[in-house]
N, C-alpha and C positions, 0 to 999 in steps of 0.2 A: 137585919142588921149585918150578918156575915155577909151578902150581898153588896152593898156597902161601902166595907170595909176592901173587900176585894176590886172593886170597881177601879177606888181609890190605889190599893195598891197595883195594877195594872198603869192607871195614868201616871199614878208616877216613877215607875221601872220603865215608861217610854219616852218618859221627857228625860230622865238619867239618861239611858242610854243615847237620846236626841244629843243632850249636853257632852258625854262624853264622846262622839263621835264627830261632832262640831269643832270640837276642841282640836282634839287629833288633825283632820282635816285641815283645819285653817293654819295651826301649826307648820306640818308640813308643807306649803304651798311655798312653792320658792320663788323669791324675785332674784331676776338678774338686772342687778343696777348697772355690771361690768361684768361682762360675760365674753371669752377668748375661748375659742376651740382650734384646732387645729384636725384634719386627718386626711389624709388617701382615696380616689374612689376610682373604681374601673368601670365607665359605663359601654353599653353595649347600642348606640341608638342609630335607627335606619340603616345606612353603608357606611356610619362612622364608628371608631373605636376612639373611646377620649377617654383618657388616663390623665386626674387632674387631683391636684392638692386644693384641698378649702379649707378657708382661712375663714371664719364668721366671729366677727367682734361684736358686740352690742354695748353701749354707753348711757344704760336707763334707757326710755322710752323713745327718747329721741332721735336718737343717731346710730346709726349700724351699718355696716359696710360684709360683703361677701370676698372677699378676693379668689378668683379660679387661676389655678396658674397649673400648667401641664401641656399634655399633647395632644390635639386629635387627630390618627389616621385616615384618611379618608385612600377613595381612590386614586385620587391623583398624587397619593405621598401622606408624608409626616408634616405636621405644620405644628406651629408654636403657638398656645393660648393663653394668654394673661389679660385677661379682664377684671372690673373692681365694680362691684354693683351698691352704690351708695342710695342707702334708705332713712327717709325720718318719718315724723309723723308716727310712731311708734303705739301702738292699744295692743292692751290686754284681750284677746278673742277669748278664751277660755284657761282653765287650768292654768298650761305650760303651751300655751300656742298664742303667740306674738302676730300682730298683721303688721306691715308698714308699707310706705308708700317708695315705691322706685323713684329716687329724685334725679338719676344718672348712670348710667352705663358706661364708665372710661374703659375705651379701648387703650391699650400701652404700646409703643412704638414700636414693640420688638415681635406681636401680635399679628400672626400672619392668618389667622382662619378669616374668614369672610363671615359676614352679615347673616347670609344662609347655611354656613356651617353651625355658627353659633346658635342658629335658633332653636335647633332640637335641644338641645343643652340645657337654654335656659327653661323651655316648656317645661323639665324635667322637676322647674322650682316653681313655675308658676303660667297660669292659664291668659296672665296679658302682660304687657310691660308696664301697667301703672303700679300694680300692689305685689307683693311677696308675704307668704304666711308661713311663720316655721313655729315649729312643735317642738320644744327644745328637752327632750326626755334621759333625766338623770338614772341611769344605769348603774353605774357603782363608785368608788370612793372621785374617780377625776374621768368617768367615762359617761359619754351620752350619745344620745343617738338623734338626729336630727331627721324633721321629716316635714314638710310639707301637706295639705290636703292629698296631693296626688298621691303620695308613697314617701315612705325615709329612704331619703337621698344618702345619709352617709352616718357613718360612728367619730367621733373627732375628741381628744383629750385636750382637758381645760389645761391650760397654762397661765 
């Protein structure tokens, strides 16, 4: 009978526990129906130096845009980078990592880097030009840290 008894109390101290950690869990899971960040990044890639501000807005699942706006130095000088990388198509991959699909690349008129400057840049967000995946990880009261599969690309404060 004490056999039993214990068996019983075992299964259900793990379905508690099951149920309380469910709870917690799904609780916490945060959507971003409207999600603005802003921040700073210094990258270091191949012979270029790109010092550039990102701007990543998200609108629920469907619409999201990057804006890079900054400098990259290369060798032949300083050039001016303002691109806007417009995404829809928007799914939940996991947790806190969002996929979406690259619907567009505007270059802006005042955008002097080239095609092949810009390409290290973008590798840094993603492995082709059709999809982009960011990992949008809440840090502390208005700070996150954004990352990609490849690596987190930057820290940016929600506005």
């Amino acid at each position: 009978m004490n056999r039993k008894k214990y068996a019983i109390l075992c299964l259900s101290s793990l379905f508690l526990a099951g149920a309380v950690f469910a709870f917690f869990e799904t609780k916490h899971e945060e959507q971003y129906g409207d999600f603005r960040c802003n921040g700073p990044t210094h990258y270091f890639l191949e012979n270029e130096e790109v010092m550039v501000n990102q701007d990543l807005r998200v609108s629920g699942l469907n619409t999201a845009y990057l804006t890079l706006e900054g400098y990259v130095s290369t060798q032949e000088g300083r050039k001016k980078l303002h691109r806007i990388i417009y995404m829809t198509n928007g799914k939940k991959a996991y947790k806190h990592s969002y996929l979406f699909n690259i619907r567009d690349i505007h270059k802006s008129g005042n955008d002097t880097v080239s095609e092949k400057e810009f390409e290290p840049l973008l590798m840094e967000f993603t492995g082709d030009k059709s999809l982009i995946s960011f990992d949008i990880n809440h840090l502390s009261e208005n700070l996150y840290l954004i990352g990609t599969p490849l690596s987190y690309i930057f820290t940016c404060n929600d506005y």
